[in-house]
C-alpha positions, -999 to 999 in steps of 0.1 A, spaced: 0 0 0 16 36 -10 17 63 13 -12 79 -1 -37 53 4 -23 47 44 -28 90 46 -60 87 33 -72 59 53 -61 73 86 -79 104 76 -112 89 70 -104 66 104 -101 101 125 -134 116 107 -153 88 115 -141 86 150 -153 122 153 -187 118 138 -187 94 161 -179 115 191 -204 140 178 -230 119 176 -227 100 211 -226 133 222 -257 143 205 -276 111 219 -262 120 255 -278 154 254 -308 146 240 -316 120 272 -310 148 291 -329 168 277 -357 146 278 -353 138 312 -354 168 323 -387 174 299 -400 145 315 -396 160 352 -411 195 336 -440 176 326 -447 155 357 -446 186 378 -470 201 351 -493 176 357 -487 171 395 -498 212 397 -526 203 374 -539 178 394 -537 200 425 -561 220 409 -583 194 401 -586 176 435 -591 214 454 -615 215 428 -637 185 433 -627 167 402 -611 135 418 -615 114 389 -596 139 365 -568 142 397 -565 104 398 -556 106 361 -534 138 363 -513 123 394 -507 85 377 -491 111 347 -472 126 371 -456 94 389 -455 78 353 -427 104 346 -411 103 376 -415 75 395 -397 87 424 -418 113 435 -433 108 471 -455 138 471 -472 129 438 -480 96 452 -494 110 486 -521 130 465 -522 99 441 -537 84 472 -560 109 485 -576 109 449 -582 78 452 -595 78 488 -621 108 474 -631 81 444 -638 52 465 -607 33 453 -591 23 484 -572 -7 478 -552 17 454 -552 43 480 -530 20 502 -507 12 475 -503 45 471 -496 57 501 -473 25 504 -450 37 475 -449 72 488 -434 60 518 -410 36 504 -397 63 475 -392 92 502 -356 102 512 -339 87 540 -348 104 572 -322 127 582 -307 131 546 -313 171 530 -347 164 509 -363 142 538 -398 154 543 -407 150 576 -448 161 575 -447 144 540 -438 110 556 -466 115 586 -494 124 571 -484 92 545 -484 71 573 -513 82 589 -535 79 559 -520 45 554 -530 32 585 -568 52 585 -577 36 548 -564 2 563 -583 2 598 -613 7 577 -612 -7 547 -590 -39 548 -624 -59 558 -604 -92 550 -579 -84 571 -552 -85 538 -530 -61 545 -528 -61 584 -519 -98 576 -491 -96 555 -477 -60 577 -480 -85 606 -459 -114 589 -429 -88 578 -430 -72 611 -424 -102 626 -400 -119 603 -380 -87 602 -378 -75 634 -391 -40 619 -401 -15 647 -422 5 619 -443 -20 609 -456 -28 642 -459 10 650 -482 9 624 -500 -18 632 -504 -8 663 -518 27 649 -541 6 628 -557 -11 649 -560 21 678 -583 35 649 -600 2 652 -609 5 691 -586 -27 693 -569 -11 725 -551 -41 733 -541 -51 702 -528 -21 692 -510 -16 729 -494 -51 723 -480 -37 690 -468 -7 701 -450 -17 731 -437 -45 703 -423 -17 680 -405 2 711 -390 -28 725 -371 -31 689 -368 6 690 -366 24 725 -352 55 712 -379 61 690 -399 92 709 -426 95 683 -437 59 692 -434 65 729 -451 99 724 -480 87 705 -487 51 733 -485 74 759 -510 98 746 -531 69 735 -525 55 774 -540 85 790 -572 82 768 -579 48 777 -575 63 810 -547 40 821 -527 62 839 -500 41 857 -489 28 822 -491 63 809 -469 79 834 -443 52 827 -446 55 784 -444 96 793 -419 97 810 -396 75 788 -410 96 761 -398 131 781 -362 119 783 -360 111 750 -376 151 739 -383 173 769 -397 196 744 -425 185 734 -454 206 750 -482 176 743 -463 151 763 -454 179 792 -491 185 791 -499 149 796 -473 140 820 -491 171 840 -525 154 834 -512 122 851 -498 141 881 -462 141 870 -441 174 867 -420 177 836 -384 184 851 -348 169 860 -367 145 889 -379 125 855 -341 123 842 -322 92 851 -284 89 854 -281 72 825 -314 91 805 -307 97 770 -294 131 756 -323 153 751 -334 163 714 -337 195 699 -378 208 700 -392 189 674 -420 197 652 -454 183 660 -464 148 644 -491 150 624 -508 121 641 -501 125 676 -522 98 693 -551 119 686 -581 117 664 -575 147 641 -574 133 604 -537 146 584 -539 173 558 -517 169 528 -481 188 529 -481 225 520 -474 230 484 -456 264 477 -462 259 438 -500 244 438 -535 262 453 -538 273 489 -567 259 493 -573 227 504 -602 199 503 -596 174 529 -600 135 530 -628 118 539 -636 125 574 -631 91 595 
């Protein structure tokens, strides 16, 4: 081969590998400019379906939220209204599932974009649709084979939340005393069975559950108030040597043992207003 034919060869070698290059390129940004087309249009239609549940229209929100998840799968908030849709239409088996992927999509708890009221008033629903609607006991079945073959302190606090709503007082106190003996630190639990303990009018147990629940958060003015109801004052007499270190105030739980249905998270780019769920 002459010297011209290798010179032209290489040349057409180094073209191609640039057209190449240009047009990987090319495919490169075009994904992302889809994707981020795709997460324009899911918050389009997650705003639009705002509108339509504050609105009345349920049926058009169902179908304006699945958009929404369809284009980004990941987003909790979507899902949370996906599930109050369908609450408003009747549909509560897909309610719960719902609500069950908003919780398992949301952030890690204590990481930046962790949404603290997102992830309560998820859980709450969860467990109100359940306690009424799970006639065959489906889904408080298979909650109460994973809590038990995984040790998880969540799933029993939920359980026992579900069946509270139930009346099933000592069902639900097995389950939560279940959940803090895999879980101890976990004030919100010891909070809410404490609360629970002083409306069944079990005061003993109560003062105990409090004041476990004060050493974990001595801020909380709800548990003050009820350790005051019981005859305890909040203050260092409650501490132990060995108490745990005392948290920051915290922010209320949306469901704190009461009976006060959750609202749905505050949505600086959606309607003020806001229909609630079904009352229960």
């Amino acid at each position: 081969m002459c010297y011209m034919e290798v010179a032209v060869k290489s040349s057409l070698c180094t073209l191609q590998r640039i057209l190449l290059g240009v047009a990987a390129a090319g495919s490169f940004l075009a994904l992302a400019g889809c994707g981020t087309d795709m997460l324009t249009y899911a918050q389009d239609s997650k705003r639009a379906g705002i509108g339509e549940y504050n609105d009345g229209n349920y049926a058009d929100a169902v179908g304006s939220f699945r958009n929404a998840v369809r284009q980004d799968p990941r987003d909790a908030e979507s899902e949370y209204w996906l599930g109050l849709s369908y609450e408003q239409t009747g549909n509560f088996h897909e309610a719960i599932n719902a609500y069950k992927t908003a919780l398992i999509e949301m952030p890690d708890p204590g990481s930046a974009r962790f949404d603290q009221q997102l992830h309560d008033k998820a859980f709450d629903r969860l467990a109100r649709v359940i306690s009424r609607f799970d006639t065959a006991n489906t889904e408080v079945d298979l909650l109460t084979s994973t809590a038990s073959a995984e040790k998880d302190p969540t799933q029993y606090w939920l359980l026992g939340r579900i069946f509270r709503y139930r009346g099933d007082a000592d069902t639900a106190m097995d389950d939560y005393h279940r959940s803090i003996q895999l879980d101890p630190q976990n004030f919100a639990v010891q909070k809410e069975l404490g609360l629970y303990l002083t409306q069944l009018g079990q005061m003993q147990e109560a003062s105990a559950v409090l004041r476990d629940a004060y050493r974990l958060n001595q801020y909380d003015d709800q548990v003050n108030d009820a350790l005051r109801s019981v005859g305890m004052t909040p203050g260092p007499d409650l501490y132990s040597q060995d108490a745990p270190k005392t948290l920051p105030p915290a922010t209320p739980d949306s469901d704190p043992g009461l009976s006060s249905p959750a609202a749905p998270a505050s949505h600086t780019d959606g309607p003020d207003q806001y229909i609630p769920p079904p009352k229960d």
